[in-house]
C-alpha positions in Angstrom: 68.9 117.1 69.1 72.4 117.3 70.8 73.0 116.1 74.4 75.8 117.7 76.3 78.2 115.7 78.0 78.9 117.6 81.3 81.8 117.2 84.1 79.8 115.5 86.6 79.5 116.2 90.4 79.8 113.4 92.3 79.9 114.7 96.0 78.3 118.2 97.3 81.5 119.7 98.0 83.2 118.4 94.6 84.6 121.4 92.4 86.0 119.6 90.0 86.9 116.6 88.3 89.9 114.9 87.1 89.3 113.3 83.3 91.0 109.7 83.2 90.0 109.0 80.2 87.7 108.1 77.3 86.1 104.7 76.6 85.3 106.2 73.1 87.0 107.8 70.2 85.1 111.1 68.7 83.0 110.4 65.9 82.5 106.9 67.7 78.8 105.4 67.7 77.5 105.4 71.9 74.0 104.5 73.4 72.4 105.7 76.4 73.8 103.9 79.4 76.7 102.5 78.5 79.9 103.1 80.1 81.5 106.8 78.3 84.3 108.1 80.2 86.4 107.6 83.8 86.6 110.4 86.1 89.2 110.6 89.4 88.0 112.9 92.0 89.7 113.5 95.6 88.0 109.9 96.6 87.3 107.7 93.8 87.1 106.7 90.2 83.9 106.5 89.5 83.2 105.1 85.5 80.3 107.5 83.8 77.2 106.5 81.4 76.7 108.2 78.7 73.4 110.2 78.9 72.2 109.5 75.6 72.4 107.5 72.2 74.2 108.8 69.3 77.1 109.9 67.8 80.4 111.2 70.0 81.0 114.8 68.7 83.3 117.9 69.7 85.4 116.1 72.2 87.4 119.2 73.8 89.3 117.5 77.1 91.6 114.9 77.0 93.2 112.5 79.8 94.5 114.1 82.9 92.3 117.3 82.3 90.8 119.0 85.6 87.3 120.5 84.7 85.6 122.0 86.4 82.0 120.4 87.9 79.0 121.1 85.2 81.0 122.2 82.1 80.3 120.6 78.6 82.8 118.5 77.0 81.6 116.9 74.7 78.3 116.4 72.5 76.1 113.3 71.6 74.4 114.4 68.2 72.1 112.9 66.3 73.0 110.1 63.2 73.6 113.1 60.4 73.4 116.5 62.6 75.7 119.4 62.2 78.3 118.9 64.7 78.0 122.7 65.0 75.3 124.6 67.1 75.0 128.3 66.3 76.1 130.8 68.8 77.1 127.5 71.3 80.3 125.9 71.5 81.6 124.0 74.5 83.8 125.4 76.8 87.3 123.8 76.7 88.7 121.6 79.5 91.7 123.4 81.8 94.4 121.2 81.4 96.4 120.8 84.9 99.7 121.3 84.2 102.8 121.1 86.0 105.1 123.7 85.9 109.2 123.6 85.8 109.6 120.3 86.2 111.9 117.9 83.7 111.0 115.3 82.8 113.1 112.4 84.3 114.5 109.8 81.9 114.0 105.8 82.8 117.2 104.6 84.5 119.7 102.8 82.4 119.9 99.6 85.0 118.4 96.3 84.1 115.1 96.3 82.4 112.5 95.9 84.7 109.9 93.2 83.9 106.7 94.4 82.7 103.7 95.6 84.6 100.6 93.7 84.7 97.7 94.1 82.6 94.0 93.1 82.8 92.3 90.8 81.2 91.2 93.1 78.6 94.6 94.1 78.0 94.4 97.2 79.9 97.5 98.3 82.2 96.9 98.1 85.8 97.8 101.4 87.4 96.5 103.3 90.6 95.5 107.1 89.4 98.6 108.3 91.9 100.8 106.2 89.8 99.6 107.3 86.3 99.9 111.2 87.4 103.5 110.1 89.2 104.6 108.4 86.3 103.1 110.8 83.0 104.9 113.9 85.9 108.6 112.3 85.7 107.9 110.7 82.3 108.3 107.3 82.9 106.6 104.3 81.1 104.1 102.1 83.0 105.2 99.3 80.6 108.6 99.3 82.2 107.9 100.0 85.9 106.9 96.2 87.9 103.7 96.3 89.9 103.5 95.7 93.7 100.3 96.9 94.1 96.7 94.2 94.2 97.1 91.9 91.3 100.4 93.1 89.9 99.3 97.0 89.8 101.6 99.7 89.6 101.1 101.9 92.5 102.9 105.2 93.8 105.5 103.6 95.2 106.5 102.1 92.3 107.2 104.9 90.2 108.9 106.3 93.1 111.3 103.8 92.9 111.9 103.6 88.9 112.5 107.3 89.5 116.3 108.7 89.5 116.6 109.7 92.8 118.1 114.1 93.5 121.3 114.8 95.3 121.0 114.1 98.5 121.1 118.3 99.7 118.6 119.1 96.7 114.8 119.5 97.6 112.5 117.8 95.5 108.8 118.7 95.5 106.3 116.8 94.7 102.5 118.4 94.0 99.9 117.2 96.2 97.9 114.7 94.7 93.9 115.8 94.6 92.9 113.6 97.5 96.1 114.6 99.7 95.1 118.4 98.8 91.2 117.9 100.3 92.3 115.9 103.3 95.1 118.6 104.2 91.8 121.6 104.2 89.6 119.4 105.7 91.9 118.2 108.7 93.3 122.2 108.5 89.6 123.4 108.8 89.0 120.9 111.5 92.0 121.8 114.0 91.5 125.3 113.4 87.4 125.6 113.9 86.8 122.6 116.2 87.9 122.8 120.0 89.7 119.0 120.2 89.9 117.4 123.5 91.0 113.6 124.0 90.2 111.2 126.2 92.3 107.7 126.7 91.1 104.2 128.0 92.4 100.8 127.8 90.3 97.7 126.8 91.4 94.1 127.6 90.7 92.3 124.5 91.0 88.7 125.3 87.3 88.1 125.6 87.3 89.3 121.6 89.8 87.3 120.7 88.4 84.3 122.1 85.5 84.7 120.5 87.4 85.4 117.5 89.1 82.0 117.5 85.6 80.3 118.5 83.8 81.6 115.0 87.1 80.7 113.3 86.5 77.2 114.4 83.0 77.1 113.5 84.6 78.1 109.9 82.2 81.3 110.0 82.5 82.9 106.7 83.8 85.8 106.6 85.7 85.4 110.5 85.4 89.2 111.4 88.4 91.0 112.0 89.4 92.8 115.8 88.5 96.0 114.1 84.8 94.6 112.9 84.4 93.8 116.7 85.8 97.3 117.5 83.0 99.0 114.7 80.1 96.7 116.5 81.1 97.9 119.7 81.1 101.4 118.6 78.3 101.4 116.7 76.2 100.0 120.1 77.4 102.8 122.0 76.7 105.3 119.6 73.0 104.2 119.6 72.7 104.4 123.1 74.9 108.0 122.8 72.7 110.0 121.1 75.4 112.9 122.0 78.2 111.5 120.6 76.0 110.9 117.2 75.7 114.4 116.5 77.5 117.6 114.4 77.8 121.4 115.0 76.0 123.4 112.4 75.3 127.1 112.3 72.1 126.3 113.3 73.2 124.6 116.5 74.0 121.2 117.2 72.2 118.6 115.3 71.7 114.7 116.6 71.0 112.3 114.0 68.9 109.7 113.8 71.4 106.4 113.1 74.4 105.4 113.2 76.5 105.4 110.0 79.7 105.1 110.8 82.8 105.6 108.9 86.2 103.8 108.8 89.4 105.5 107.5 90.8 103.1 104.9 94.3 104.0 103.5 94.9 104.2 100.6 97.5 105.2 97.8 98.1 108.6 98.1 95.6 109.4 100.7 93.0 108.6 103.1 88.9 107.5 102.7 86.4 107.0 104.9 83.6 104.9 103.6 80.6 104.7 105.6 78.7 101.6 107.0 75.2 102.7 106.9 72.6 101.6 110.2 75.4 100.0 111.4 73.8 99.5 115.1 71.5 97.2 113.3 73.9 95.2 111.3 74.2 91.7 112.9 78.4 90.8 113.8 78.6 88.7 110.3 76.6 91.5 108.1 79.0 94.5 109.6 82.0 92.0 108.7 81.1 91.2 105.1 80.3 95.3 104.4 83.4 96.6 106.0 85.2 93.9 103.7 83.9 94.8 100.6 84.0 99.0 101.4 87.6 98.8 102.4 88.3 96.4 99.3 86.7 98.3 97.1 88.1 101.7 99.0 91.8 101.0 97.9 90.6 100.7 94.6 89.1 103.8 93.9 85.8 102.3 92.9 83.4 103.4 95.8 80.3 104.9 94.7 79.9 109.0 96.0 77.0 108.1 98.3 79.4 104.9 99.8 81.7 107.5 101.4 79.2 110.5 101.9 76.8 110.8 105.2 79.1 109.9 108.5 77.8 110.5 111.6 80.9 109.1 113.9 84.7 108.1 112.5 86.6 105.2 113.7 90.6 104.9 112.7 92.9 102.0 113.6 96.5 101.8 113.2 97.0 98.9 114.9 98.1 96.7 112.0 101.0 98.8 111.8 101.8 98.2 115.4 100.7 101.3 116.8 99.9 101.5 120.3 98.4 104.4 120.8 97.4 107.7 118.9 95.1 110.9 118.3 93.0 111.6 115.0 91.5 115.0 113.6 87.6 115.0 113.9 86.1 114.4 110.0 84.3 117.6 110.6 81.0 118.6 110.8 81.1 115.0 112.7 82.1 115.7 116.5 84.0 113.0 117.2 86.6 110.1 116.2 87.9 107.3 118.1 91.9 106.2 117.0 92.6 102.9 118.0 95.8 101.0 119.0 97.6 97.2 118.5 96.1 94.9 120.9 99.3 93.7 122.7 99.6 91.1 125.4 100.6 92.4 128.9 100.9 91.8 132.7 98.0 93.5 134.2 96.0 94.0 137.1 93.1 91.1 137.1 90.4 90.8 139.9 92.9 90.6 143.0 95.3 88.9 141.1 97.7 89.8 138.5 97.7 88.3 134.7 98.8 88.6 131.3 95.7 89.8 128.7 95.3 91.2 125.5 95.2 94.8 126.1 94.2 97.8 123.7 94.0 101.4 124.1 91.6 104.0 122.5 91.7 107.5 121.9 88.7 109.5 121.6 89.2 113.1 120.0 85.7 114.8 120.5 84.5 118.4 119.5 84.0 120.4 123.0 81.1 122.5 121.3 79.3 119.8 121.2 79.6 117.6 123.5 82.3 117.8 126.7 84.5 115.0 128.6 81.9 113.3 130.9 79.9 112.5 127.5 82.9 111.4 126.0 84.3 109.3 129.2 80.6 107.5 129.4 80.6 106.7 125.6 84.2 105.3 126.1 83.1 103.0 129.1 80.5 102.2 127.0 82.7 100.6 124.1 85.2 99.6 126.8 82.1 97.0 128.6 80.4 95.7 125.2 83.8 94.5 123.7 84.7 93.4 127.4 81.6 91.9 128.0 80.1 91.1 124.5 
């Protein structure tokens, strides 16, 4: 009997799905399990099983398709079935096009050297840089990789572009990811009532103790921002209030503490979620937030990995920010944005000295919760990385 070979859903709010491709050829033997197809959506690729054993049949989307969540495209049938079913045919995949845009041809300077390919002899590419590139129709092969191991990124084929006139516009379609985030943060500003609250945090005692588990060669040495997640995640605990989301049905307090960290990425943001992270000794929390953020920026995070926040913490402070505000991930009611930890001269005891100083924004959702919650919950983060 013929198995259908859907557009999977791999988050509840997920419409649809962008084909990347194909790991078999129609007419090509498959078995249950193994890996069938690659599908991009606005936070991940995410490789897919097939769901049975047999024979690939009536393929009807192609690389770069967008299909829509739950339509067939494709069957498994049987060794020696019809590849026909009477009075069903699969529907065929939309094909996103762009519209009235040339195609750009590859500059005529030197040749570039060629990108990098796997071991398997498969091209390393971000999905923002295959769209970019097939959308000005330019050749991976020629474009040189500055991306993790060589990989061609955005950027990239930016660059191997030819650039417009300097007083022509040029625009470039939203990328999947950068479309969701701009109606989620657009939802957020326009439904949640934002008010921010600002505190500074000497940091010295963190650092120190930074340096001392570098030179007990802990493995891996957690980073500022792993001591900034622990200290969060302790106040959230002890905050039910500030671990909570507006629903229709009123507000709703949950029960622990995942908490999410925005990772940049290519073309976008995501916010993979450290799960019971109050309960996650310093080393634990380290080595997870490692591998999420590593595994973040390559678009491999499984659905449930970025799915399930309760509280949202974003630092810009390897870029040398000092201080900023973030948009609430809604239906979370709060975020906290987090500066550079610069050294300054400061007030200390009745003395004056210089320390390691960072500040901290809280944006917080004023239906839920209002700005004595959110000043305590500060103080709290403020004394545990203070005080350890």
């Amino acid at each position: 009997m013929a198995v259908d070979v859907i557009m999977p859903a791999m988050g509840a709010t997920q419409e649809t799905g962008r084909l990347v491709r194909w790991f078999k050829q129609e007419g090509d033997s498959v078995t249950k399990g193994e890996m069938l197809m690659e599908v991009e959506t606005d936070k991940s690729v995410v490789e897919v099983e097939a769901p049975a054993s047999g024979i690939l049949a009536r393929v009807t989307a192609a690389a770069d398709d967008d299909i829509p969540v739950g339509q067939t495209i494709a069957l498994i049938m049987e060794a020696g079935e019809e590849a026909s079913r009477a009075g069903k045919a699969p529907a065929t995949g939309s094909r996103h096009k762009a519209l009235g845009r040339k195609k750009a041809k590859l500059p005529t300077a030197s040749k570039p050297a060629p990108a990098t390919t796997s071991g398997a002899g498969r091209l390393l590419a971000s999905p923002a840089a295959r769209r970019l590139a097939k959308e000005r129709g330019l050749e991976l092969a020629g474009i040189r990789g500055t991306g993790p191991d060589g990989a061609v990124v955005a950027r990239d084929v930016l660059s191997m572009a030819p650039g417009v006139a300097a007083n022509e516009d040029a625009p470039v379609p939203p990328s999947r990811m950068r479309r969701i985030i701009g109606e989620r943060m657009t939802l957020s500003k326009q439904t949640a009532p934002h008010f921010y609250l600002d505190m500074e945090v000497d940091m010295t005692g963190v650092e120190a103790r930074r340096d001392a588990l570098k030179q007990q060669r802990t493995e891996p040495v957690p980073s500022i921002n792993d001591f900034i997640l622990k200290a969060v995640s302790r106040a959230l605990a002890e905050s039910p209030s500030m671990n909570a989301a507006w629903t229709d049905q009123g507000i709703e307090q949950h029960g622990e503490v995942n908490l999410g960290m925005a990772v940049a990425v290519d073309d976008g943001l995501v916010v993979p979620v450290i799960r019971n992270a109050d309960k996650l000794p310093l080393e634990e929390l380290a080595r997870c937030s490692s591998d999420l953020a590593s595994r973040a920026q390559s678009r491999k995070l499984n659905p449930a990995e970025y799915q399930g926040g309760t509280f949202t913490v974003s630092n810009l402070g390897m870029f040398g920010v000092d201080r900023f505000t973030a948009i609430i991930n809604p239906p979370q009611c709060g975020i906290l944005a987090v500066g550079r930890v610069v050294r300054r001269v400061v007030p200390h005891g009745d003395d004056i000295a210089i320390r390691s100083m960072m500040t901290m924004t809280l944006s917080a959702d004023h239906r839920v919760v209002d700005g004595a919650i959110g000043a305590r919950f500060l103080q709290r983060v403020k004394e545990v990385l203070e005080d350890g």
